[in-house]
C-alpha positions in Angstrom: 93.2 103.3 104.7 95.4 105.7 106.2 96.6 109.2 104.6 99.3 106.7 102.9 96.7 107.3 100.6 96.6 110.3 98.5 92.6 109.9 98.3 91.9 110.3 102.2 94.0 113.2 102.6 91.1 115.9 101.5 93.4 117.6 99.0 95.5 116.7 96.0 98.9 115.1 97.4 101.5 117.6 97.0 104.7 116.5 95.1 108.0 118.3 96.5 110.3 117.7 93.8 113.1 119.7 95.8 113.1 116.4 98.3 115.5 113.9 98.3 114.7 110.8 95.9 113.2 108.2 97.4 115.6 105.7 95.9 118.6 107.0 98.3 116.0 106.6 101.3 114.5 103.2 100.4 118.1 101.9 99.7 120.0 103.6 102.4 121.2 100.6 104.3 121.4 98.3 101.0 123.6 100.9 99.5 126.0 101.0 102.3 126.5 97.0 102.3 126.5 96.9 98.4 129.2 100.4 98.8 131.3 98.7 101.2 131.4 95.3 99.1 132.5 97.1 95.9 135.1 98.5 97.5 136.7 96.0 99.5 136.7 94.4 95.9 138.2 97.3 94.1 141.3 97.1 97.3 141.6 93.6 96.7 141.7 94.0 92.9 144.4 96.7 92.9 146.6 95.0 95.6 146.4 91.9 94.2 147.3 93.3 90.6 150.2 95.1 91.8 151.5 92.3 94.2 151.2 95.0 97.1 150.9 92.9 101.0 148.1 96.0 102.0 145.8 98.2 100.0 143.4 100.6 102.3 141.2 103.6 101.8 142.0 106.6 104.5 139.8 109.9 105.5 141.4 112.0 106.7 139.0 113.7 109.6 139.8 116.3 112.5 143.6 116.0 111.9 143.9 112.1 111.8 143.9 109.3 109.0 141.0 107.2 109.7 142.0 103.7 108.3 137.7 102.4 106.5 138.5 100.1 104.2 141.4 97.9 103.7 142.2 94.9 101.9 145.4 92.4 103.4 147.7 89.4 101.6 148.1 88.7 105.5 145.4 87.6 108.2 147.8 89.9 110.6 148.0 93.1 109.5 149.4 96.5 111.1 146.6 98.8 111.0 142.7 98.1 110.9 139.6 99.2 110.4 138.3 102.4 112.3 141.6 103.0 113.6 143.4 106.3 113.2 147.0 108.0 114.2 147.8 111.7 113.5 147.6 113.0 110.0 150.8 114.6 109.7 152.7 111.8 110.9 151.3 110.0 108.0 152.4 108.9 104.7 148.8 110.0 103.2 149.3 113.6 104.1 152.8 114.1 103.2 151.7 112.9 99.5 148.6 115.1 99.5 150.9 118.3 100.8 153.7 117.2 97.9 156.5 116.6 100.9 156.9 112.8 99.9 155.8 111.3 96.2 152.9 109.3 95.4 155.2 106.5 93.8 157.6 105.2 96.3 159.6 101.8 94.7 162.0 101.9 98.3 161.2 104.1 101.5 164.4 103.4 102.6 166.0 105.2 99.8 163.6 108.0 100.3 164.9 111.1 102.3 161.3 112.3 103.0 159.8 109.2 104.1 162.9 108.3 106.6 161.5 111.3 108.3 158.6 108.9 109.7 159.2 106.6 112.0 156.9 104.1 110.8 159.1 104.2 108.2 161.8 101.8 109.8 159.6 100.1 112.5 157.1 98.4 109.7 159.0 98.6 107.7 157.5 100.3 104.9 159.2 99.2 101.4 157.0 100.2 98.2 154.5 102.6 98.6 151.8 104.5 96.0 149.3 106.9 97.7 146.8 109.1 95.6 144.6 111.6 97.1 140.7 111.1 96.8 138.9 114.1 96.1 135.4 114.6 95.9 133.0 115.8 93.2 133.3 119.2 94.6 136.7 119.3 94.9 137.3 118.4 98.9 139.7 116.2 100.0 138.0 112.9 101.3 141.3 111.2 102.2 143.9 109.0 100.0 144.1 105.4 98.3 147.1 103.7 99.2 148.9 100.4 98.6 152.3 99.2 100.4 154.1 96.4 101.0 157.1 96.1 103.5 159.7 94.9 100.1 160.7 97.4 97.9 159.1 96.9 94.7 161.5 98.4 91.5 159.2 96.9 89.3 156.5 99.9 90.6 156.2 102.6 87.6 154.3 105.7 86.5 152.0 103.4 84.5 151.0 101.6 87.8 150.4 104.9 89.6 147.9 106.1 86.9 145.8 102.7 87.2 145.6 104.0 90.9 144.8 107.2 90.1 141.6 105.8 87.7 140.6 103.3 90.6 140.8 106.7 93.1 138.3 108.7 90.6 136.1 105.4 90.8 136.4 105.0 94.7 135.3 108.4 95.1 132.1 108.2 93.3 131.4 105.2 95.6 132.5 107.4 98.6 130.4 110.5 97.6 127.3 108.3 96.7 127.3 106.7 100.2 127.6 110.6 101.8 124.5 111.6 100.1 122.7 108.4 101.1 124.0 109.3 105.0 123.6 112.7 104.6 119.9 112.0 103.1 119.4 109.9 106.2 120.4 112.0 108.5 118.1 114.6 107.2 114.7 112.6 107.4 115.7 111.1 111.1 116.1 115.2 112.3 112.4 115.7 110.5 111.2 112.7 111.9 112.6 113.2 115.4 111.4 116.9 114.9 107.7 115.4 115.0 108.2 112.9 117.5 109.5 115.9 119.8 107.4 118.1 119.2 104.1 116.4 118.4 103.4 118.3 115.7 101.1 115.4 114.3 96.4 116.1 114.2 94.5 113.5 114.1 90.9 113.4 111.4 88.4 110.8 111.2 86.8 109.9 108.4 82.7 108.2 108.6 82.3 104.7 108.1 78.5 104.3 107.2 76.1 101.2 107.7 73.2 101.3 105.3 71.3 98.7 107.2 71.1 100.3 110.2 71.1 104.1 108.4 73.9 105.2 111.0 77.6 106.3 111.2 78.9 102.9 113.1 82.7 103.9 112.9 85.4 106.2 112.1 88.9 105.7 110.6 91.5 107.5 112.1 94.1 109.3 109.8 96.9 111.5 110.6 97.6 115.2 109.5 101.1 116.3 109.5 101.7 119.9 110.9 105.5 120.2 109.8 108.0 120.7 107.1 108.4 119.3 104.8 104.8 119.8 103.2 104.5 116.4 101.8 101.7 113.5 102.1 101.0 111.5 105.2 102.5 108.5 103.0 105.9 109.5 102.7 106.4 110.6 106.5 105.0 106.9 107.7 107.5 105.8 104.9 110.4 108.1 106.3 110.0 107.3 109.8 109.9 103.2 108.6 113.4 103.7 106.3 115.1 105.2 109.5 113.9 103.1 112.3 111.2 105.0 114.0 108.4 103.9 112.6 107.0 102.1 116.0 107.7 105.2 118.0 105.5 107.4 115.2 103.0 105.3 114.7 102.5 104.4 118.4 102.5 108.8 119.0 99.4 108.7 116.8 97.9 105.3 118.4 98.2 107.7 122.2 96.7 110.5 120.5 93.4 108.3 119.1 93.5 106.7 122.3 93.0 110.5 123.8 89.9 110.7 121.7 88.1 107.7 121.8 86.5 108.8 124.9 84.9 111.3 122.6 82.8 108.7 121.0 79.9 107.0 121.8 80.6 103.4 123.0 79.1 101.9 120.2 81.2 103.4 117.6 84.5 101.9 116.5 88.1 103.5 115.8 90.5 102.3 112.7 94.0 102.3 113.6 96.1 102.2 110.3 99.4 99.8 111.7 102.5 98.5 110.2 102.7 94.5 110.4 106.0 94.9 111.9 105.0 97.2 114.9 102.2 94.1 115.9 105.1 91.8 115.6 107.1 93.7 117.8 104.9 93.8 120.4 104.4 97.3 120.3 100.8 98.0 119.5 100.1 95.6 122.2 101.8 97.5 124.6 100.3 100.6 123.6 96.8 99.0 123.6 96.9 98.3 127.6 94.0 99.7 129.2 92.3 100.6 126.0 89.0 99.5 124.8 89.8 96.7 122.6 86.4 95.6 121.4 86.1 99.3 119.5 89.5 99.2 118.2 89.9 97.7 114.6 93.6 97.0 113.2 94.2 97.9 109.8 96.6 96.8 107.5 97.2 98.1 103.8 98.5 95.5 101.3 101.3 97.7 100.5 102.9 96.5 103.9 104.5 92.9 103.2 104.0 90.3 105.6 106.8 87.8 106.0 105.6 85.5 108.4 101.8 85.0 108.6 102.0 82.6 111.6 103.7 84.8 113.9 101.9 87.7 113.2 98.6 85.8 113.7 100.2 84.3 117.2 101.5 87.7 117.9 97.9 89.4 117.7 96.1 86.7 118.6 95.4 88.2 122.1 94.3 91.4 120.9 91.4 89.4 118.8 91.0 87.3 121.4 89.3 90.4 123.7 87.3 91.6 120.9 90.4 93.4 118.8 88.8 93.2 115.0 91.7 93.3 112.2 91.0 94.6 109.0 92.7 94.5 105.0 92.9 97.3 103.4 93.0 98.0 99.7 91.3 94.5 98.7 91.5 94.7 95.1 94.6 96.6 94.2 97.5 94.0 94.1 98.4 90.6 94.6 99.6 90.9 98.2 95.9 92.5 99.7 94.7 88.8 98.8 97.4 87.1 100.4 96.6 89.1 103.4 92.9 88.2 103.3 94.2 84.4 102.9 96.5 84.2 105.6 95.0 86.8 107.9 91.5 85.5 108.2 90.5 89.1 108.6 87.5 90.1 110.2 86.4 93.4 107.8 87.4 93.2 104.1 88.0 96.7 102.7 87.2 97.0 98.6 90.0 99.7 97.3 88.6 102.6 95.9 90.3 101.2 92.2 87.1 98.9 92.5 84.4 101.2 93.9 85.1 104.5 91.6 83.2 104.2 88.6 81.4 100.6 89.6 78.3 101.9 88.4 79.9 102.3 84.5 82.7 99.0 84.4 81.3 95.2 84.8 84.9 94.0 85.1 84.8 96.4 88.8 81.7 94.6 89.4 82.7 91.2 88.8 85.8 91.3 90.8 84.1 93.2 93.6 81.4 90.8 93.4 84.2 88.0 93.9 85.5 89.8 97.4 82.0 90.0 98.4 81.2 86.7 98.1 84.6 85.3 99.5 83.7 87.8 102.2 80.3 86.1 102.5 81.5 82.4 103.0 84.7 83.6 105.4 82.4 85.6 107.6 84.0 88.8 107.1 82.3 92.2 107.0 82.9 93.9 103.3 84.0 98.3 103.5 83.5 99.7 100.2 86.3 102.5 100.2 86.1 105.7 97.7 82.6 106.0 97.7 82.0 109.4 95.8 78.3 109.5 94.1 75.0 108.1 94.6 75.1 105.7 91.7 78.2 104.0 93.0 76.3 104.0 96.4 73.6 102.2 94.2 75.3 99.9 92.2 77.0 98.6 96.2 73.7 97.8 97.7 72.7 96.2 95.1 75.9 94.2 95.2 75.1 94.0 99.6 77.8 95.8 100.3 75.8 97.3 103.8 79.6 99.8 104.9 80.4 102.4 102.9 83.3 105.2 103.3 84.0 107.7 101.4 83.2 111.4 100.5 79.5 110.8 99.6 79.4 110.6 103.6 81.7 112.2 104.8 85.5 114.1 104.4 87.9 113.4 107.2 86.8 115.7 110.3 88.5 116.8 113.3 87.0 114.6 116.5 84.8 117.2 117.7 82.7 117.3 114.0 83.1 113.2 114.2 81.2 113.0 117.6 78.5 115.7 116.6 78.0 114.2 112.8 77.3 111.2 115.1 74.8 112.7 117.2 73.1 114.7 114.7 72.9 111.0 112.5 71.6 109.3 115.4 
């Protein structure tokens, strides 16, 4: 179980409150598509309510009127999406500046506006523009509506239902910045790592009863950046922007560096994201290595959409000895729909179950469940969270033979891993 839980990380998780929600990380992308939607509707709405032929939202950028959003009667229409002229040879700035009025009923009949030439080669008939101004006062760009008629039906009335739809498209606007600018920030911190390694690399003792020996060690990663915040939410980070294969496979190369470290008959967790087997990319960073001392974990916090492929995807990893492991059995519905689907060859009980086995029969019933499942599908049972000699007890008497947890052993750098070993041996 990797540092994305607080439990392995040898010290209480550290809550940085000054962080950006997670909510506006987790929804990033939804938000954009759910942003973008509510707005073409709001264009449409407004256009369609005031019999306008084009409705668009403009920002204005680097001196020019970038055209994001816009909402046509016609399938041809005269400007489009992402494209841009020069802002002072716009209608949009002229309104913001006060040269031309946000309520135009004929352009033609307008001095001002028969200053632009787009003026006569649209033509341009009615017009309303109103600025859209952000909640701390900066200029984003304008709403607009036009049509190539002239419209003396147009009055102030009208105007001030734009105004109310601009104060409502500029909360949309501004929420969508702080999503982007909230992404941006976490790809820089997470680039930051990737760049500059600035990732260690702990193993915590996995412990055989049986045979009275360390057998294996899991592998969890120690983050030497800012941010100070839990291993957790930088693997969750790095997945909301994209570069969750490229952090996880950094800390697969530097286990892979270790490994060599250990005794041959000692085994290395990697903690892995389902989607980074299905990719293809733990394979590829597995070449060369030694497969029959490499176990795959996977935490039942990480959904699995398609059991077959994953299982055809990583079938030649298990093939050559590759073992794959669930983690958190115990603590939600999905860690048993991984164990159904997965086949997995080590079981790993949740420390929700282990803590306090020796004092709750309902722990012990439903551990005794996994065990016995474990039993009749030939996989190995881990108890995680192991903290005190009477849970320790109350596991062997229940056969659980693999234990992890603090009672033997915090998570160490490699060189304590390989000597605990030797000293154990």
């Amino acid at each position: 179980m990797e540092a994305r839980d607080s439990y392995l990380s040898g010290e209480p998780p550290s809550l940085d409150l000054t962080t950006v929600p997670d909510i506006l990380l987790t929804q990033a992308r939804e938000n954009k598509a759910s942003i973008a939607k509510t707005l073409q509707n709001v264009l449409r709405l407004i256009r369609s309510h005031l019999d306008m032929e084009i409705a668009f939202i403009s920002e204005f950028r680097d001196g020019r009127r970038f055209f994001r959003y816009i909402d046509s009667k016609h399938e041809e229409t005269p400007i489009q999406v992402g494209g841009s002229g020069p802002l002072d040879e716009s209608y949009c700035q002229r309104v913001v500046d006060g040269r031309l009025p946000e309520l135009i009923t004929d352009a033609l009949q307008c001095p001002a506006a028969l200053e632009l030439e787009v003026t006569i080669a649209l033509p341009v008939g009615a017009h309303l523009s109103v600025p859209i101004r952000l909640g701390n006062g900066r200029l984003y760009g304008t709403f607009c509506c036009f049509s190539r008629e002239p419209d003396p039906t147009l009055v102030e009335r009208d105007l001030s239902l734009m105004r109310v739809f601009a104060e409502f498209v500029s909360q949309q606007i501004e929420q969508d910045l702080v999503a982007n600018q909230a992404r941006r920030e976490v790809t820089e911190r997470i680039l930051s790592v990737l760049n500059t390694s600035s990732i260690g690399i702990v193993y915590q003792p996995i412990y055989c009863v049986s045979q009275d020996r360390f057998i294996g060690f899991e592998s969890l990663t120690r983050f030497i950046a800012d941010p100070p915040q839990a291993p957790n939410v930088w693997f969750d980070e790095a997945q909301q922007v994209g570069l969750s294969e490229q952090l996880e496979m950094l800390v697969i190369s530097k286990v892979l560096q270790d490994m060599p470290q250990f005794p041959d008959d000692v085994y290395i967790t990697l903690n892995v994201a389902p989607e980074n087997i299905l990719s293809g990319a733990i394979t590829r960073s597995l070449v060369n290595a030694p497969l029959e001392r490499i176990v795959l974990e996977v935490t039942e916090h990480a959904p699995i959409d398609d059991y077959e492929t994953f299982e055809r995807t990583l079938f030649p990893l298990r093939d050559q000895g590759t073992r794959l492991a669930v983690d958190d059995a115990g603590a939600g519905y999905a860690s048993f729909r991984h164990i159904l689907n997965l086949k997995p060859d080590i079981i790993k009980l949740d420390m929700s179950l282990t803590r306090g086995i020796h004092l709750d029969a309902a722990r012990r019933a439903l551990a005794t469940a996994l065990i016995t499942f474990a039993g009749e599908t030939e996989s190995q049972i881990v108890a995680e969270g192991v903290e005190t000699i009477a849970e320790l007890e109350v596991l062997k008497k229940l056969r659980v033979n693999k234990v992890q947890g603090y009672l033997m052993g915090r998570p160490m750098p490699s060189s304590d891993a390989t000597a605990l070993v030797q000293t154990s041996s």
